[in-house]
Each structure stands twice: as C-alpha cells, then as structure tokens.
N, C-alpha and C positions, 0 to 999 in steps of 0.2 A: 175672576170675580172682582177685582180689581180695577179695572178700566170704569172711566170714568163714564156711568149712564144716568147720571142724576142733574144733571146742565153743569153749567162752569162752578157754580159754588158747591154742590157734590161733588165736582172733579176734583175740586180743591182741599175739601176735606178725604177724601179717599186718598188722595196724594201724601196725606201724613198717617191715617191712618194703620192703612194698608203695610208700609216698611214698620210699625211701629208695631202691627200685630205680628209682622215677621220676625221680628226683633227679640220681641217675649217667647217665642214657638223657641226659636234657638238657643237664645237665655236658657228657657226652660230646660228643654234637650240636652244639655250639658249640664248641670247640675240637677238632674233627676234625683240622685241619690241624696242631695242635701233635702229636696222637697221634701223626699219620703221620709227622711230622718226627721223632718221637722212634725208634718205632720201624725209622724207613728209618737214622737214623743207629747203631742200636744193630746192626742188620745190616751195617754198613758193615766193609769193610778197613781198619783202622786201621793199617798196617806201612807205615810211610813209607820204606823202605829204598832210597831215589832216589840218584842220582850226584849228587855235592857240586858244581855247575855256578857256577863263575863269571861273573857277566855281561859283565864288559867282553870276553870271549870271544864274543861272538856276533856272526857275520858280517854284515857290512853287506848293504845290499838295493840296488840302483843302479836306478833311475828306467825304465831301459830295459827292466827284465824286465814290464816292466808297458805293453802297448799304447796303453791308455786312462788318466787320471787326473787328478785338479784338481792343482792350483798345489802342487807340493812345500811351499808356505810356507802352505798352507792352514789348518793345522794350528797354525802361528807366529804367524797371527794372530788365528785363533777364539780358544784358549785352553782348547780345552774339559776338561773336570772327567772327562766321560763322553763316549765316542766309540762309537756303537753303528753298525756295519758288517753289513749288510744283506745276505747271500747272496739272489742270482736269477739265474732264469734269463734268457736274451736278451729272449726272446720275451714276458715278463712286463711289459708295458711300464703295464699299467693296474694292477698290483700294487704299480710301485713311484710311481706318479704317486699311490694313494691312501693310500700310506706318505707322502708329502710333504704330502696333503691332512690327515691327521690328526697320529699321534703322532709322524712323520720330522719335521714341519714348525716343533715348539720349538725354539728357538735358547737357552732356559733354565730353567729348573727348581730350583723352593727356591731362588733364588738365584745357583745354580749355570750355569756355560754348557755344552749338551752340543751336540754334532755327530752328524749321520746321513747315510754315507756306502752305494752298494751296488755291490757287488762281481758280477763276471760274468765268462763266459768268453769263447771263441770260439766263435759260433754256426755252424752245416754250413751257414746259406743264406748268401751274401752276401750277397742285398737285404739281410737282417735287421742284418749286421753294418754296412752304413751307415747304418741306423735309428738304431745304439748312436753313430754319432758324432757324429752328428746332436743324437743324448740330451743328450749329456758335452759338446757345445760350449753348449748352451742351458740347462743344470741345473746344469752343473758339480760334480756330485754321485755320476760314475759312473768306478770304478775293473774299468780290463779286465786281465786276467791272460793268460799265451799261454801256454793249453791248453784242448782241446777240451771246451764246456759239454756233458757227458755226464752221465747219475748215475754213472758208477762214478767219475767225476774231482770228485765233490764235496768229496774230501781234499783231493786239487792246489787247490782253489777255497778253502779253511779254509786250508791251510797260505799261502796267495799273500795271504787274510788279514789272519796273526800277519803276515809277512814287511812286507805295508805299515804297518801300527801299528805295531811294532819301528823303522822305519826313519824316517816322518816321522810319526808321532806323538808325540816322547817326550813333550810336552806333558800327553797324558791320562792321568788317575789309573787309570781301570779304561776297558778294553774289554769292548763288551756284542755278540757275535755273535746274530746274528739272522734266522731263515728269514723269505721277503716273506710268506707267510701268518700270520704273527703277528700277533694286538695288542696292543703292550708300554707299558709303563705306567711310565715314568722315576721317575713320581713319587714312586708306591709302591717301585719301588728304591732310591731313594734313601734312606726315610724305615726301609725294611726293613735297611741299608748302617747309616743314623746311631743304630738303636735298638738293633741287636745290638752292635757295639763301636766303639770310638773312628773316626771315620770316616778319619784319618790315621796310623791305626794298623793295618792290613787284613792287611799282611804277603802271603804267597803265596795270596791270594785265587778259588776256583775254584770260583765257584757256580750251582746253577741243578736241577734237576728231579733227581735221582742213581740211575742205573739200577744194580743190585746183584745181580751173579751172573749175567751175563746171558752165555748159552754162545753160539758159533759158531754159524753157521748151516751144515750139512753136506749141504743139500740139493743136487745137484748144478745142479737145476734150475730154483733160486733167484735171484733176482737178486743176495740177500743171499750167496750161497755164498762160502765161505770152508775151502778146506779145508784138512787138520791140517798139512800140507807145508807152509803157508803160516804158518800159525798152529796153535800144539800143544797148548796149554792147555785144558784144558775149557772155562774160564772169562776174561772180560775183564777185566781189574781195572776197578772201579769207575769210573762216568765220566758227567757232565753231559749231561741228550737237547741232542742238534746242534738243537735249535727254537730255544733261548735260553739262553745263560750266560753268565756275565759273568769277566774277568778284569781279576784286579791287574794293574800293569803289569808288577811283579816275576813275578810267575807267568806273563805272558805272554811275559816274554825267557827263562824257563827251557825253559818248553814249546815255545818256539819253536826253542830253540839242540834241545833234546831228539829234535825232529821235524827238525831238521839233521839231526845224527849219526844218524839211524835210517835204515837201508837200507828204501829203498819197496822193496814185494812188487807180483806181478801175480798176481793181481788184490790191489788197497788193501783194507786192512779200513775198516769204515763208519767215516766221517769223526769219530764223535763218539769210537765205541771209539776209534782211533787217537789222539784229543784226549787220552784219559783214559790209554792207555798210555803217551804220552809225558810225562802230566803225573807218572804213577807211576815215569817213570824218572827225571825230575826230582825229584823225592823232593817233591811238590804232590799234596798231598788232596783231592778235592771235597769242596763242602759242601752238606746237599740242605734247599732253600728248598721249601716246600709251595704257596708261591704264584705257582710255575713252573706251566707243564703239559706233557705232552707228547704233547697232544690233547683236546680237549677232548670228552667226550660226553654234553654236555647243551645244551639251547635258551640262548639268552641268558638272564640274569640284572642286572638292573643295576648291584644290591646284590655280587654276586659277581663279576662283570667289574670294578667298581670295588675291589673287596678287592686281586685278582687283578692278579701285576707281568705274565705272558705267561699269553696264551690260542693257542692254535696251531689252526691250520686252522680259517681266520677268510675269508672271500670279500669281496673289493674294496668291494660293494657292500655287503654287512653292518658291513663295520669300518666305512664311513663313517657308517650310522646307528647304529650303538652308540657310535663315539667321539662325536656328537654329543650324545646322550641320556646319555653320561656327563659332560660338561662343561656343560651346557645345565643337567641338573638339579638340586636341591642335594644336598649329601654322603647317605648314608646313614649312621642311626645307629649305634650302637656294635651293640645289639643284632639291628637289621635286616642289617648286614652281617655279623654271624657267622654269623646263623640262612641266609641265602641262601649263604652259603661252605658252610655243614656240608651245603646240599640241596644242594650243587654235586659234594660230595665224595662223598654217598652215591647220585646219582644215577651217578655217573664207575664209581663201585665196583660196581653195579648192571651198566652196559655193560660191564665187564670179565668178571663172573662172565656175563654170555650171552656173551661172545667178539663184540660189537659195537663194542667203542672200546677202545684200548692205551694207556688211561688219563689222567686228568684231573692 
C-alpha cells in the first residue's frame, strides 16, 4: 500500500509517511498497556466527595466472629509488608494447596516479608466442613467466616476479609485480595508499588484492574440481578475487578469502617461494586494498573505472564507449570516482554470484540 502511485511528489510524501505510520503501529504495540492505563484513567470518576471517616472510629473485630483462624499473634510475628488474603471456596481444596505450592508459598520478596492467608465460608456439606478443620489445624493458613459459602454471600466473604486484616493485621502496609484461580506476582507488585511513587508514601491506596461505568445488571433472571429498588443509579461508581486488588492499610480501615455504616441490601450487589461504593463513600479512588487482568483470554505467554502482576482464571495444574517455567527460566528482555505484553493485550482485545473473554 506503500509504493509510490501518486507521481513523484506522492512518492515522496509516501516515502515519509508510510515508515512514520510504521513507527507509531510499533510505538504503539509496545506500550499498549501504558495506552490503556492512560485512557481507562482518563475515563475515570475523579469526584472524591467521600465522608471525612476518621480511623480510630472503626469497630473492633473479636476472634469469635470468625470459626476457623491462625494464631491472632500470627500476624505479630510474620511482620509482613504485604498480606494477600486468598478468597475460596470449601471445596477448593487443590486450588488452594497449589497457591501454597507456588506464588502463596513466599514468605518474602525484594527483601520484603509477605504473608498468604485464604478465606472461606461455611460449606452445606458437613463431611466438607471437617475437611476445612482438618485444613486449618495442619496449614494453619485458613481463615472461616460464619456465613453461608454461596456466590451471592461473596460480599459477606470480602467484607469478613477487610474485618480480619483491620483487626489483626495492623502490621501490614497493603492488603492484596485475591480469587484462588489467580496467578499473582508479588514481585511485579511490588516493583509496580516502588516505581510509581514513594513506597511509604501510598496514602489511600486502591488498586488493581478499574471497571468504569459499568451499569446494573436488570435481568431478572440473572444471577447478577440487581434491581433499581435495590440499587437506583444507572451506573456503579468506579471500582477494582474482585480477581485482585490491592489496598493501603489507610484505605482498607476507611472502606472497611464505609462497609460498616452501609445498610446490606437483599439481594448484595457484586462484591467488587460494593468494594468500590464503599471506597466512593469513603472518599478513596481506584487506581487502574494494566498489569491486572480480569480474565485472561489468550494461551500462555511467558514473556507476558512474567510482565503480568494478576493473570485470572488460571487451573491448579496450569499455574504450577507456568509458575515453574517462570522461575526456572531466565528474565525476559526488555524488548521481548513488551512485545509478548502488547500480543497479550491485542489478542484480550480481539476475545472482547468476538464476545469470547471480558477481558485481559
């Protein structure tokens, strides 16, 4: 398309052209992810009009609301930096054994010490439920909540959550939530945490994938359903996918105390909206990192799995041979992991426009 058919003064202009729209294509392609960061924050809610929430205001958590749990002093003596808290379900028992076989299983990073705890509810079988005690006396790594592990009670499971890290974590700087089919990458979080600003200067920190403008679901028939009696707004205010996000600890006792004061509805809106309302009443903004996902829909990458801080909807047996083949192998370079990030983003963007994957 290129070749020069317009006489010599068209040939001339195509001659600069033509390398110049090449130029921008590959520009492009390699920094995809800065695009989309720029653009998903230029879309954003910026109106912080949150209640002024004091912290020493926010209720204490007593040991009993919680069935299951390690050593209240668990936390007193890891010490950790990062505390990423693991939602599953009962029954996931080989999701969360291969979260401990790979990236659960650091005890530190950069230097840093982090902690990987997972959260559950009360399962309908009992066999299942003595399996879970069974878990927690032998891992010591399993925190139960008393309410029914449903999906529509995956709020009650996020807010039982904030309520444990509030209560005996004050230790850790940021909480990282985390669904069991993730593969999460500390490492890259951390280094994503120290390059963008002071690492001890985060302030109300709420980051992670940021869905924008995303309306009610009014289906009746939906599992999602949510109707306007419940919720009136057309729209949710802005809020982090429930796959992975990370919070300050300031931002996690705001949205915590936030999701106090806030009357539960029946039926709960989706755990993550709900996240992001409370963090809006708390007057806390998300911040949207492009090396979230909130699904991933392309094959593995090794070059882009290792760019990549969360990959979601990742299977037991897959996360173990890719976290090995990411640690086994050496780094990728600068240019190989851009170029494998930018096919990662335009293959995601590809399964979006067929309506195959809700995106990368």
């Amino acid at each position: 398309m290129c070749k020069p058919r317009l006489g010599k003064r068209g040939g001339r202009i195509l001659h600069y052209v033509c390398p110049a729209i090449a130029t921008t294509a590959v520009f492009a392609f390699l920094f995809l992810d800065r695009i989309e960061s720029w653009v998903t924050s230029a879309g954003m809610n910026t109106d912080a009009r949150g209640a002024a929430i004091p912290l020493q205001s926010v209720p204490p958590t007593r040991p009993e609301e919680f069935l299951l749990m390690p050593s209240p002093l668990v936390c007193q003596r890891a010490k950790p930096h990062i505390i990423t808290m693991v939602t599953s379900a009962p029954a996931n028992q080989r999701a969360r054994q291969t979260i401990r076989d790979t990236w659960g299983g650091e005890v530190e990073v950069r230097g840093l010490r982090v902690m990987t705890l997972f959260v559950v509810g009360v399962p309908s079988d009992p066999s299942l439920g003595k399996l879970l005690v069974v878990e927690a006396r032998e891992r010591g790594d399993l925190i139960q909540g008393r309410f029914l592990d449903t999906y529509s009670n995956l709020t009650l499971k996020t807010l039982s959550t904030l309520a444990w890290v509030r209560r005996f974590c004050p230790q850790a700087h940021f909480m990282a939530k985390v669904d069991d089919d993730v593969l999460f990458n500390l490492s890259n979080l951390l280094h994503f945490l120290n390059k963008s600003r002071n690492p001890y200067e985060h302030g109300d920190l709420y980051l992670g994938r940021v869905h924008i403008r995303v309306a009610p679901n009014r289906d009746p028939v939906s599992k999602h359903y949510l109707s306007a009696g419940v919720y009136s707004p057309a729209v949710f205010p802005d809020y982090c996918s429930g796959t992975a996000y990370v919070l300050s600890r300031s931002a996690l006792l705001k949205i915590s105390l936030a999701a106090t004061a806030s009357p539960l509805s029946a039926p709960l809106p989706p755990e993550d909206a709900f996240v992001g309302m409370c963090a809006r009443a708390a007057g806390v903004l998300p911040s949207h990192c492009p090396l979230f996902s909130g699904g991933p829909g392309v094959p593995y990458g090794r070059c882009c799995y290792q760019a990549m801080v969360s990959v979601h909807r990742v299977d037991p047996r897959d996360m173990l041979r890719y976290w090995a083949d990411m640690r086994e192998s050496p780094p990728c370079s600068w240019i190989s992991e851009r170029a494998s990030l930018g096919l990662c983003k335009v293959r995601a963007m590809l399964g979006i426009a067929l309506g195959l994957e809700q995106g990368l």
